[in-house]
Structure formats: C-alpha cells, structure tokens
TIDRENNU-723295 format. One record per residue (C-alpha): chain; residue number from 1; residue in one letter; x, y negated, z. Coordinates in steps of 0.25 Angstrom, whole numbers. Example, Ala and Ser with C-alpha at 12.3 -4.5 7.8 and 13.67 -1.06 7.14 Angstrom:
% residues 2
{"A",1,"a",{49,18,31}}
{"A",2,"s",{55,4,29}}
***
This chain:
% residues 78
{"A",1,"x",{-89,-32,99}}
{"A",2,"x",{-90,-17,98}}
{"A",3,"x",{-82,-5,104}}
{"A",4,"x",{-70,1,99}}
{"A",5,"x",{-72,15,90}}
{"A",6,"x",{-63,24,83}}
{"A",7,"x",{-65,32,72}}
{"A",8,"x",{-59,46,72}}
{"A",9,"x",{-60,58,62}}
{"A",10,"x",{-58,72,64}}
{"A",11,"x",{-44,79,59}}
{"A",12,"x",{-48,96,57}}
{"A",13,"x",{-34,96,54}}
{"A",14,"x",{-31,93,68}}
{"A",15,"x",{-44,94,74}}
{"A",16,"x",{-43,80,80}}
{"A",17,"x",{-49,66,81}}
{"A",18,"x",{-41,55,73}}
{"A",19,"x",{-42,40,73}}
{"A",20,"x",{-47,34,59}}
{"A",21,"x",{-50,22,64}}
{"A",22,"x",{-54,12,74}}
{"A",23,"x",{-67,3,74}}
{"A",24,"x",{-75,-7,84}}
{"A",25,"x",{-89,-7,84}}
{"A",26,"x",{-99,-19,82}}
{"A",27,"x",{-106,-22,94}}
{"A",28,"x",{-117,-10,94}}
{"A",29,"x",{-106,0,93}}
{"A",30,"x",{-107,2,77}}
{"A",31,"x",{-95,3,70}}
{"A",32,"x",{-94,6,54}}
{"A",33,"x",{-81,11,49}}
{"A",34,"x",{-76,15,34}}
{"A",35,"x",{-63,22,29}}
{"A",36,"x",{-59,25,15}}
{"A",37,"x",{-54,40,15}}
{"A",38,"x",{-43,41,4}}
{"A",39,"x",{-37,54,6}}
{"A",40,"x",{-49,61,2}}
{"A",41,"x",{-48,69,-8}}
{"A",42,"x",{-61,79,-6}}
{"A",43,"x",{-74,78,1}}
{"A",44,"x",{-71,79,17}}
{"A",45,"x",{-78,80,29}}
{"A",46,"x",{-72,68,39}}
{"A",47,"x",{-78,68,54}}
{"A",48,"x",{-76,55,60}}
{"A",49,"x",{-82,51,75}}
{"A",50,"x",{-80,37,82}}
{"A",51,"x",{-73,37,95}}
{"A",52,"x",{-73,25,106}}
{"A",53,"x",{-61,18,110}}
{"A",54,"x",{-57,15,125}}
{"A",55,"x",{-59,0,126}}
{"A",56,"x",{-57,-9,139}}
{"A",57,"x",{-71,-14,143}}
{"A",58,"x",{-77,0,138}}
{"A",59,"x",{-83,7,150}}
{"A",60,"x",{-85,18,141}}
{"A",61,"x",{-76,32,139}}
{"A",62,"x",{-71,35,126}}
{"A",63,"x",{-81,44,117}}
{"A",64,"x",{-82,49,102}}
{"A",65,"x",{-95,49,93}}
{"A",66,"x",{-100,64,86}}
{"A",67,"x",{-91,65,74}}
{"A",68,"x",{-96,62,60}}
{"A",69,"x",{-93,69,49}}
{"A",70,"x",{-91,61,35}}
{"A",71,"x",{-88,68,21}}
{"A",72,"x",{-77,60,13}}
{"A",73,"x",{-78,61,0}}
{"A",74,"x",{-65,58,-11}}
{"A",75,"x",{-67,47,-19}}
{"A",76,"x",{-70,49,-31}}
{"A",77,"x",{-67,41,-46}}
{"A",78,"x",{-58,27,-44}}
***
C-alpha cells in the first residue's frame, strides 16, 4: 500500500503546525481527504500542508509539502 501522511493546519494563534489528521496513501502517493468544519461561523482562510510520517522500511527523511491555503466558508440555510 501507500506511505503514511499527516495532515496539519496552521494555528496564527500560536504560530504552529497542528495535527488534523492522519491518512495512507494509495500506491502512487495520492491521498484524498475531507473534513466537515463546524465551528465556522465566517468565511476563513485555513492553510493546510501534508507532512510524511517516519515508517520502518522508509529509507527516507521526514519532509513537509508547500502549504495550501483553503477559504471555509459557514454553512448556510439548514
């Protein structure tokens, strides 16, 4: 199967990297991953990156893609 990859989003609050979630990828190294944001409330500018995981068998060092920036958008109606 695929490698290991963990999705992280930027906190300004804190100016740090946190963990949203972690995926595997298929075989190619694609990976497709969706989150429902509940808390939004207005429109907001999300940057999100994929990190690699250590793995025993990978011969590679940890890295991080280029971040990506996303705008959220609240839900609107019911």
């Amino acid at each position: 199967s695929g490698k290991l990859v963990e999705i992280q989003y930027y906190d300004p609050s804190r100016a740090k990297w946190g963990p949203a979630e972690v995926v595997r990828t298929n075989r190619n190294g694609r990976f497709v991953y969706r989150f429902r944001f509940r808390t939004i409330t207005i429109a907001q500018r999300i940057i999100f990156r994929a990190a690699s995981l250590p793995e025993a068998g990978w011969p590679f060092l940890p890295s991080t893609s280029k971040p990506r920036s996303v705008i959220v958008y609240p839900r609107t109606g019911s």
